[in-house]
Each structure stands twice: as structure tokens, then as C-alpha cells.
C-alpha positions as CSV (number, residue, x, y, z in Angstrom):
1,X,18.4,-29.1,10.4
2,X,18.4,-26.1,7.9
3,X,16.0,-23.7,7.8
4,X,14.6,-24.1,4.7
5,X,13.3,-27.8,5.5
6,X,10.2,-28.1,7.6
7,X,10.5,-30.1,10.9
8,X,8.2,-33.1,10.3
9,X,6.7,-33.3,13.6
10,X,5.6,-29.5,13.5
11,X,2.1,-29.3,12.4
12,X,1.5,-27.4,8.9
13,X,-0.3,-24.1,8.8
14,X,-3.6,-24.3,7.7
15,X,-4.3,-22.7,4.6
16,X,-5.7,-19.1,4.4
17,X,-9.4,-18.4,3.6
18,X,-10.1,-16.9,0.8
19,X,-9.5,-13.0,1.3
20,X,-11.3,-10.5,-0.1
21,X,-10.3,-7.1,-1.6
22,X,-11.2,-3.9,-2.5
23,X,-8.9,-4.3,-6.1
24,X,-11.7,-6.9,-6.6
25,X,-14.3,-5.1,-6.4
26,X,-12.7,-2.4,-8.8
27,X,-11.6,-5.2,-11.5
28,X,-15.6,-6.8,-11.5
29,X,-16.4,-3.0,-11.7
30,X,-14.4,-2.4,-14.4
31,X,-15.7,-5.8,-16.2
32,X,-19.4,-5.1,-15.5
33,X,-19.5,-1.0,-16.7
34,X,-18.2,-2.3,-20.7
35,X,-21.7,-4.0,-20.7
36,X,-23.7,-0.8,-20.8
37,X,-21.8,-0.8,-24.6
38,X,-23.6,-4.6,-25.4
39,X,-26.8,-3.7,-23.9
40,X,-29.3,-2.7,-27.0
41,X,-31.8,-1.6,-23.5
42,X,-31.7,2.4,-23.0
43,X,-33.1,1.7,-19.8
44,X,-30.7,-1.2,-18.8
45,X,-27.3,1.1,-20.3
46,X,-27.6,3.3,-16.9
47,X,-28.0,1.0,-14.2
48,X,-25.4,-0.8,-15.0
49,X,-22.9,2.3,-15.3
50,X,-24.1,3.3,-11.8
51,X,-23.1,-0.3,-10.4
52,X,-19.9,0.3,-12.0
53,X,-19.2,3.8,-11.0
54,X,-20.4,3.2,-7.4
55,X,-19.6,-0.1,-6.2
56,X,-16.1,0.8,-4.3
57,X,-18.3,3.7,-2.9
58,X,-21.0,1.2,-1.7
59,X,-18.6,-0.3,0.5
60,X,-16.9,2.7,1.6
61,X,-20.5,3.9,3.4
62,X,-20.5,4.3,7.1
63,X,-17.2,2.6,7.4
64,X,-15.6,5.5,9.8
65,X,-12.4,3.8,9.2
66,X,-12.5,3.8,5.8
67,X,-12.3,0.0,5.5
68,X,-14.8,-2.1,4.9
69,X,-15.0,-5.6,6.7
70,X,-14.1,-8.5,4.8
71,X,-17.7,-10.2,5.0
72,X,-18.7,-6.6,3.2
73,X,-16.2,-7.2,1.0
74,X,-16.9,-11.1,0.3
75,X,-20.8,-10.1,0.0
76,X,-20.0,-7.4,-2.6
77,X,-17.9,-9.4,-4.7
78,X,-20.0,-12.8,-4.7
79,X,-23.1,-9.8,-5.6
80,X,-20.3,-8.6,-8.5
81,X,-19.5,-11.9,-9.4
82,X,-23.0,-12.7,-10.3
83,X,-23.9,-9.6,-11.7
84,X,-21.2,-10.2,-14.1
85,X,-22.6,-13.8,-15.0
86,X,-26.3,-12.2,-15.4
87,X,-25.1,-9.4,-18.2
88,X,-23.1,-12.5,-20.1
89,X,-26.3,-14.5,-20.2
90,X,-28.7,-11.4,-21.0
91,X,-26.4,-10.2,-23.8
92,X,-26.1,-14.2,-25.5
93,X,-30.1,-14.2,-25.1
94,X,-30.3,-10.6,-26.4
95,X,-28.5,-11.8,-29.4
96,X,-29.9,-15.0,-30.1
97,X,-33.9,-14.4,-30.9
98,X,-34.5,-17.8,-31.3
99,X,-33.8,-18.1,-27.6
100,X,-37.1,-20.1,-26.1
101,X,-38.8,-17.3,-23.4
102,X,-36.5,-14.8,-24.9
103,X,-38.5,-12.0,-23.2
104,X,-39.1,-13.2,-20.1
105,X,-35.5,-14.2,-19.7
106,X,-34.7,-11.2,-20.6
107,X,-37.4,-9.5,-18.1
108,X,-35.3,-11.5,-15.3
109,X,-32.1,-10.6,-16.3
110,X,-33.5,-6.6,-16.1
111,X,-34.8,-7.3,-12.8
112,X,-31.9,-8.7,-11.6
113,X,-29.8,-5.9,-12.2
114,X,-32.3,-3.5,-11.8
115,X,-32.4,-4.8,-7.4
116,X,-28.5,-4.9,-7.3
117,X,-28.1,-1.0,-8.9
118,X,-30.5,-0.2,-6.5
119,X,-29.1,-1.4,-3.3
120,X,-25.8,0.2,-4.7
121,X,-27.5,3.7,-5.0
122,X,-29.5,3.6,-2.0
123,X,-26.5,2.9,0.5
124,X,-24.7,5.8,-1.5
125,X,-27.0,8.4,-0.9
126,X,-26.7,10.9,1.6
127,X,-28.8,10.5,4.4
128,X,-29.8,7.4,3.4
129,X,-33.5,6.5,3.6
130,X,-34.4,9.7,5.0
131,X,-33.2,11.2,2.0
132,X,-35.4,8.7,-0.1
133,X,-38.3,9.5,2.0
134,X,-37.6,13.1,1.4
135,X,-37.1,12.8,-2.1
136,X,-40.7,11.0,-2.1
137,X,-42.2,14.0,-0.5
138,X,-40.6,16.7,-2.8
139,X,-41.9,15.0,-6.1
140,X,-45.3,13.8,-4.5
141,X,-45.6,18.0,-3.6
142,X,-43.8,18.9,-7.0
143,X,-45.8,16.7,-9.4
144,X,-49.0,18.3,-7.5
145,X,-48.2,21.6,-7.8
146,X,-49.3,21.3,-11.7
147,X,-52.8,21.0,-10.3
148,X,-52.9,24.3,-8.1
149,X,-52.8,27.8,-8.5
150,X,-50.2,30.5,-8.7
């Protein structure tokens, strides 16, 4: 028998599950950030820069190997995926104002990627929650400082 025909009674390989990579993660980066462009929002124009400047980062925290799991990976890109889908909604009900609920659908979709740029930022920072909490303490002290004395 040659080798190019498969022996029928040899069982088949299963098919591979879906993998996961990082080059997706940069391509849904690299859709999302062009948004910020579409957005008419100040306030939405930077979150969604940051989600596209830092996602690859996102995954790259406290991975000592420098490689992420593939269940990171998977979660990051279903999170990208949908991210993706949210801005294409908010910019077709940004642009239609005879959209029924226009501003509360519009209120979810800022919500929505609002949570997702911040679980992107917060991983990124250095020291993590610690740094947050210390953050938290310098303005607290900072934005008090207007009421005391020199």
C-alpha cells in the first residue's frame, strides 16, 4: 500500500481544537483601536485606544515564561471578539438617532467597554492592586492637601 493512502482499518485522528494565538489577539487589537476614529464620545476615544495598545500586554502579565496559556489566550480573544461586535453596534446606533432607547443602548455599549479597558489596565499595572490602592491613597492625600496649610 502506498503511503499516501490511509489504511482503512487505522482509526482517523481526531480533529484539533480550535487553537488560540497571540497573532489573534494583535489582529482584533488592531480592528478594535480604528474605532476610537468612529466614536463621536471623547470619553469613549481612550478606552478603547488603551484596549488596543495593551491587550498583547494583558496577557503577557505574570507569565514568567513569556507565554500565555491557551485558556488565557481563548478568554482574551472570545473578550476581543465581543468587544469588536459591541463598537459595530454602538457606532450603527450612534449613527442612527432614530434608534428606539438610543441613549440607553448607547449607555450599555460605554459600559461595556468601559469593564473590559479596565480589566486590561489593571492587570497591566505594576504592582497590581497594590499599586491601585496606592494610587487611591496619594490622590485621597493630594486632593486634601488643597484644604490645609503651607
Amino acid at each position: 500500500m502506498s503511503w499516501f493512502k490511509r489504511e482503512p482499518d487505522r482509526p482517523q485522528a481526531q480533529p484539533a481544537a480550535t487553537s488560540f494565538s497571540i497573532d489573534q489577539v494583535r489582529e482584533l487589537a488592531d480592528k478594535i483601536g480604528p474605532f476610537r476614529l468612529r466614536i463621536v464620545d471623547p470619553k469613549l476615544k481612550v478606552p478603547i485606544s488603551q484596549i488596543a495598545q495593551n491587550a498583547e500586554a494583558y496577557l503577557m502579565r505574570g507569565n514568567p515564561s513569556g507565554q500565555p496559556s491557551q485558556s488565557e489566550i481563548m478568554r482574551l480573544v472570545e473578550d476581543l471578539r465581543m468587544t469588536f461586535g459591541v463598537l459595530e453596534q454602538y457606532v450603527a446606533i450612534q449613527d442612527n438617532p432614530a434608534q428606539p432607547n438610543r441613549q440607553a443602548e448607547m449607555q450599555k455599549g460605554y459600559d461595556a467597554i468601559i469593564s473590559i479597558s479596565r480589566v486590561v489596565l489593571s492587570s497591566n499595572m505594576q504592582g497590581g492592586s497594590q499599586a491601585m490602592t496606592g494610587y487611591g491613597v496619594d490622590t485621597d492625600i493630594l486632593a486634601a492637601r488643597q484644604y490645609g496649610t503651607r
